[in-house]
Biopython code that builds the backbone (N, CA, C, O; Angstrom):
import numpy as np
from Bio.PDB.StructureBuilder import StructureBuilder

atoms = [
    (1, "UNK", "N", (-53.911, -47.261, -43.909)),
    (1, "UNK", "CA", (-53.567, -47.651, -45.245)),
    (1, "UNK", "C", (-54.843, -47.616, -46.080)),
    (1, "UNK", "O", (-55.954, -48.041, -45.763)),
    (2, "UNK", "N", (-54.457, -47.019, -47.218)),
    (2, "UNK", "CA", (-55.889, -46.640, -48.022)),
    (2, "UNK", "C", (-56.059, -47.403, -49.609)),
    (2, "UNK", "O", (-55.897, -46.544, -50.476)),
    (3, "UNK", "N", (-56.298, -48.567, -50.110)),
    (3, "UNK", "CA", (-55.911, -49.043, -51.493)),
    (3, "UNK", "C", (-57.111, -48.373, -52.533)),
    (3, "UNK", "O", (-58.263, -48.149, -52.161)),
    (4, "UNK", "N", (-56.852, -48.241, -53.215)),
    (4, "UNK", "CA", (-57.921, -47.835, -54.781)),
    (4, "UNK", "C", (-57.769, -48.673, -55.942)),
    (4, "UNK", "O", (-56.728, -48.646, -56.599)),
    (5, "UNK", "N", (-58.972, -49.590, -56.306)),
    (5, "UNK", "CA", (-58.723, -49.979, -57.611)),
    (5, "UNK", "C", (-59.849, -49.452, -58.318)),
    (5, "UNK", "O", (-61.003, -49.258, -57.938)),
    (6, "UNK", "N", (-59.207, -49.226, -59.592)),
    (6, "UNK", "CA", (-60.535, -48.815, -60.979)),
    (6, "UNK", "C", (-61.042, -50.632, -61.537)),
    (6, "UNK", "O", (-60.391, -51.251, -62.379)),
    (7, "UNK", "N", (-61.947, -51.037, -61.036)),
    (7, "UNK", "CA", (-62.623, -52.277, -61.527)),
    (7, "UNK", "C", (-63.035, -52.307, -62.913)),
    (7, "UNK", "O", (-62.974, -53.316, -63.616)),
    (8, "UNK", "N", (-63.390, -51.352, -63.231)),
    (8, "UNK", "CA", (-64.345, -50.776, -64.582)),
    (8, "UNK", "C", (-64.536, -48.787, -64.783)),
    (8, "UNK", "O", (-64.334, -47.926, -63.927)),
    (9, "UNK", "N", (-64.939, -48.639, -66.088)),
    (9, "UNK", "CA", (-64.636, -47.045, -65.847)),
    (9, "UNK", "C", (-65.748, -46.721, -65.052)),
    (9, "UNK", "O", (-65.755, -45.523, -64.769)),
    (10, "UNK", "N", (-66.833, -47.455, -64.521)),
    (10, "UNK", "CA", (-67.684, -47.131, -63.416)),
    (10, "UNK", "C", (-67.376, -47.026, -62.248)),
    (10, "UNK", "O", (-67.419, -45.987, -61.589)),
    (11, "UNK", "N", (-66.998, -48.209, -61.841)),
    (11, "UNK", "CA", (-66.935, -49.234, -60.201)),
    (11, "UNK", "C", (-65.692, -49.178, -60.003)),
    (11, "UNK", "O", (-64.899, -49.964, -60.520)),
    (12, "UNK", "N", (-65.287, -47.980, -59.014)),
    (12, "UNK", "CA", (-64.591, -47.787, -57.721)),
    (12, "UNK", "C", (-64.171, -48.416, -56.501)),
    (12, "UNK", "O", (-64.511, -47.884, -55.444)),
    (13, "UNK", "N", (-63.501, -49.442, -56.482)),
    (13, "UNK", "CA", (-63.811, -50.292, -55.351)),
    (13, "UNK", "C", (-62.181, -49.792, -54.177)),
    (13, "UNK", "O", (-61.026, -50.101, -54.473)),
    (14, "UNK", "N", (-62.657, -48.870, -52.702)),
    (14, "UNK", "CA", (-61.690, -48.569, -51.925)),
    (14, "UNK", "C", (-61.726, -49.275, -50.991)),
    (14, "UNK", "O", (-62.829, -49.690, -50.635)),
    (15, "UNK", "N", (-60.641, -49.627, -50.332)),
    (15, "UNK", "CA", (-60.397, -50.679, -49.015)),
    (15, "UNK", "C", (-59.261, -50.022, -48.217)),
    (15, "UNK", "O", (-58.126, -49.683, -48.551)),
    (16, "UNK", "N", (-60.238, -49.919, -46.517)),
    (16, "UNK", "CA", (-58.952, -49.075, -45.969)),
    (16, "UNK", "C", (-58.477, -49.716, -44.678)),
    (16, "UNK", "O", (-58.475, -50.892, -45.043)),
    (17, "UNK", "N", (-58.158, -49.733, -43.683)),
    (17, "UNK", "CA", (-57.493, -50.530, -42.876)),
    (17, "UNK", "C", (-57.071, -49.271, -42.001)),
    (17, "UNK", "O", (-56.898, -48.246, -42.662)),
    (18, "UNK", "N", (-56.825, -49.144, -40.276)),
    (18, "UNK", "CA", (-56.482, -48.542, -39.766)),
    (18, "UNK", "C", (-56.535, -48.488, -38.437)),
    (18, "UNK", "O", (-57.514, -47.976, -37.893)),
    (19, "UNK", "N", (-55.386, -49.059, -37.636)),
    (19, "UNK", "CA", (-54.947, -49.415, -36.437)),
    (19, "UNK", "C", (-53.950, -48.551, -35.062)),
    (19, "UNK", "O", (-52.732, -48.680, -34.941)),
    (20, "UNK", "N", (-54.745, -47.786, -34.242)),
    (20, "UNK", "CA", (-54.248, -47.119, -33.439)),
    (20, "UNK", "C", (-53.885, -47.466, -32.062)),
    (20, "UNK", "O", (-54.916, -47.663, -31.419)),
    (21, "UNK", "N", (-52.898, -47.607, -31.404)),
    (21, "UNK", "CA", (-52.090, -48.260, -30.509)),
    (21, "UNK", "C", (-51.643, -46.935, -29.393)),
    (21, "UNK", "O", (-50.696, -46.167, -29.560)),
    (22, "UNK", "N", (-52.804, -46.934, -28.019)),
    (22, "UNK", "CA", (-52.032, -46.297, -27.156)),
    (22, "UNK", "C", (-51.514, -46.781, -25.846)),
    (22, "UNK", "O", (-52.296, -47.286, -25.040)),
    (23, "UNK", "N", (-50.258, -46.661, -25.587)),
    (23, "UNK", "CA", (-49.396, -47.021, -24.576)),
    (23, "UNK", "C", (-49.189, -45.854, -23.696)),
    (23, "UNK", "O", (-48.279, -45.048, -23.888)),
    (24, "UNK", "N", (-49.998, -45.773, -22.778)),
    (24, "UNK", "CA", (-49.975, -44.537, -21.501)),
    (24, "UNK", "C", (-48.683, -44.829, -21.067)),
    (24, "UNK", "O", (-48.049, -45.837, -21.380)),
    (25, "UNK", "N", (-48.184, -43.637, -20.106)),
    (25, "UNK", "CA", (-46.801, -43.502, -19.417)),
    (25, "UNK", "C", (-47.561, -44.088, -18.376)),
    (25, "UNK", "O", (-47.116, -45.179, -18.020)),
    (26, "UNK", "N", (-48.697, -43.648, -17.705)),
    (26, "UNK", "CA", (-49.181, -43.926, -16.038)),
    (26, "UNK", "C", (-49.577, -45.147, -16.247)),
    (26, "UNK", "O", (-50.253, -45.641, -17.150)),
    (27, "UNK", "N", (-48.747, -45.884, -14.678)),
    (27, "UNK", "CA", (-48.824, -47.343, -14.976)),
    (27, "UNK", "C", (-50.308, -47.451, -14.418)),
    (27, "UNK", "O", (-50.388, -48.625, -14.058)),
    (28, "UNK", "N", (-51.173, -47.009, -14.235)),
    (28, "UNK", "CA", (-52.717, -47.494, -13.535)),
    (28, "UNK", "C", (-53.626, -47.044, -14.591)),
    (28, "UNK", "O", (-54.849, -47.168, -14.531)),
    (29, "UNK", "N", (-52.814, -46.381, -15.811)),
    (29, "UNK", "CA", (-54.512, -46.469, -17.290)),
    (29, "UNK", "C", (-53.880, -47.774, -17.805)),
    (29, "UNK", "O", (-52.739, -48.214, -17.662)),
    (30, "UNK", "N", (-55.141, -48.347, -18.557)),
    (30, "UNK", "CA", (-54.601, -49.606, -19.354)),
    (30, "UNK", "C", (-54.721, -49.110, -21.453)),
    (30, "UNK", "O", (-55.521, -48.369, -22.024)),
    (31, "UNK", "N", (-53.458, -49.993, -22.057)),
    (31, "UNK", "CA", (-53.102, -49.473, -23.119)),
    (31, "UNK", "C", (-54.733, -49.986, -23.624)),
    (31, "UNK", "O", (-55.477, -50.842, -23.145)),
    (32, "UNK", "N", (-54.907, -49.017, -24.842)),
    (32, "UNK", "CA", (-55.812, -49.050, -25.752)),
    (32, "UNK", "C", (-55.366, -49.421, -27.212)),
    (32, "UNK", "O", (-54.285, -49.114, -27.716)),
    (33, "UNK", "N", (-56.294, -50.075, -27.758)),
    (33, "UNK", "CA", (-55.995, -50.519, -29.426)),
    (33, "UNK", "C", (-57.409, -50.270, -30.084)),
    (33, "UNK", "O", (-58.389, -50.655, -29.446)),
    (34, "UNK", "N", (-57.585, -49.697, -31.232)),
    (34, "UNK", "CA", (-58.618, -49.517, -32.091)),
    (34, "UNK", "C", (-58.339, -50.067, -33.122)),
    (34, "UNK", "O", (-57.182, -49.977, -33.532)),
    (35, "UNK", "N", (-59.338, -50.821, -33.873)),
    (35, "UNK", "CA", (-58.634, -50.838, -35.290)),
    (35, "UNK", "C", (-60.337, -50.761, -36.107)),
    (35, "UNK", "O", (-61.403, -51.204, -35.678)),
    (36, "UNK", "N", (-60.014, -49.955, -37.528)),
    (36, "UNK", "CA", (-61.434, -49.664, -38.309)),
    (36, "UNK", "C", (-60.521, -50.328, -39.928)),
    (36, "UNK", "O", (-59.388, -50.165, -40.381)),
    (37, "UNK", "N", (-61.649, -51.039, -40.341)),
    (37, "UNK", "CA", (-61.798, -51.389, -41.204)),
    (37, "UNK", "C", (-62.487, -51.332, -42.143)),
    (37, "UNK", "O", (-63.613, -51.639, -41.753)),
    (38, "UNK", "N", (-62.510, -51.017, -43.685)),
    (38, "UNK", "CA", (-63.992, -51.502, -44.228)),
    (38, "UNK", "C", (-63.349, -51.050, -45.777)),
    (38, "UNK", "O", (-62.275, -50.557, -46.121)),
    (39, "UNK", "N", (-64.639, -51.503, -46.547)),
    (39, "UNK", "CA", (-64.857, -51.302, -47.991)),
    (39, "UNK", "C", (-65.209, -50.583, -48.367)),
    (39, "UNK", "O", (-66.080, -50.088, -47.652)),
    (40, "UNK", "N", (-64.986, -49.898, -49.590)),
    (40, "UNK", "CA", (-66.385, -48.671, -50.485)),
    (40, "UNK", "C", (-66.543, -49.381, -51.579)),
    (40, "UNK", "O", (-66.080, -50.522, -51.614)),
    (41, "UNK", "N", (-67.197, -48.865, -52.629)),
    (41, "UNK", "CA", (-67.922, -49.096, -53.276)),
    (41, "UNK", "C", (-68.267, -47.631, -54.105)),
    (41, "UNK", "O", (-68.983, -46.696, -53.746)),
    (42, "UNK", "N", (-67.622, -47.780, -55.115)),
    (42, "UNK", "CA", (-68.773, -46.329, -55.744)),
    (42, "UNK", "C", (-68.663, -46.206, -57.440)),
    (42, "UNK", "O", (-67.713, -45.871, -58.148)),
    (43, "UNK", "N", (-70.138, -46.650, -57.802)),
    (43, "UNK", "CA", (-70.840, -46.650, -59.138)),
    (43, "UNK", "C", (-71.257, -45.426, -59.692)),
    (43, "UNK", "O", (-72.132, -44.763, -59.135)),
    (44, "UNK", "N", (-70.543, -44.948, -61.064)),
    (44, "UNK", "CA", (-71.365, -43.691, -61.826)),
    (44, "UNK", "C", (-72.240, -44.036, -62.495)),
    (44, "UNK", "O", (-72.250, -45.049, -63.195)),
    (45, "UNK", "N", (-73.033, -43.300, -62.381)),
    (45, "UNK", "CA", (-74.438, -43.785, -63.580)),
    (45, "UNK", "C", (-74.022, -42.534, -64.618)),
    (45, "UNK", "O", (-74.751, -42.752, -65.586)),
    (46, "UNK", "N", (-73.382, -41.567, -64.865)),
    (46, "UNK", "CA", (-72.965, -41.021, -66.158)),
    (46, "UNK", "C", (-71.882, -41.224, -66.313)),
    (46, "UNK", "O", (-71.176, -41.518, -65.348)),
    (47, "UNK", "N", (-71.458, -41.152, -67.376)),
    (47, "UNK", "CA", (-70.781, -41.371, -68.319)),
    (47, "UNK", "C", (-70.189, -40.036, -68.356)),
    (47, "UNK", "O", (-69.363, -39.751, -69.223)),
]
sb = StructureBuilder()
sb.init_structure("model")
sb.init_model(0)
sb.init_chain("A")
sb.init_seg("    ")
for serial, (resi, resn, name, xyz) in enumerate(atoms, 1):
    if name == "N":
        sb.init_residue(resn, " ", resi, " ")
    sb.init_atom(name, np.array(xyz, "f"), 0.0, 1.0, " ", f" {name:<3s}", serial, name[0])
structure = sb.get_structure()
């Protein structure tokens, strides 16, 4: 999931979120979960 807000006609502020879930068929791997998170940030200096 990816959000975008315009803060100002400069400052860009993105926030993303993203959670991957694996469930093997073979019962002797064990399931895996990832999850990435984070912020951006992005300032124009022109106009």
């Amino acid at each position: 999931m990816l959000r975008g807000y315009a803060i100002s006609q400069r400052l860009n502020v993105r926030a993303f979120y993203e959670r991957v879930v694996n469930k093997p068929v073979i019962s002797t791997s064990f399931p895996e979960r990832h999850s990435n998170i984070g912020i951006s940030l992005r300032f124009t200096l022109t106009q």
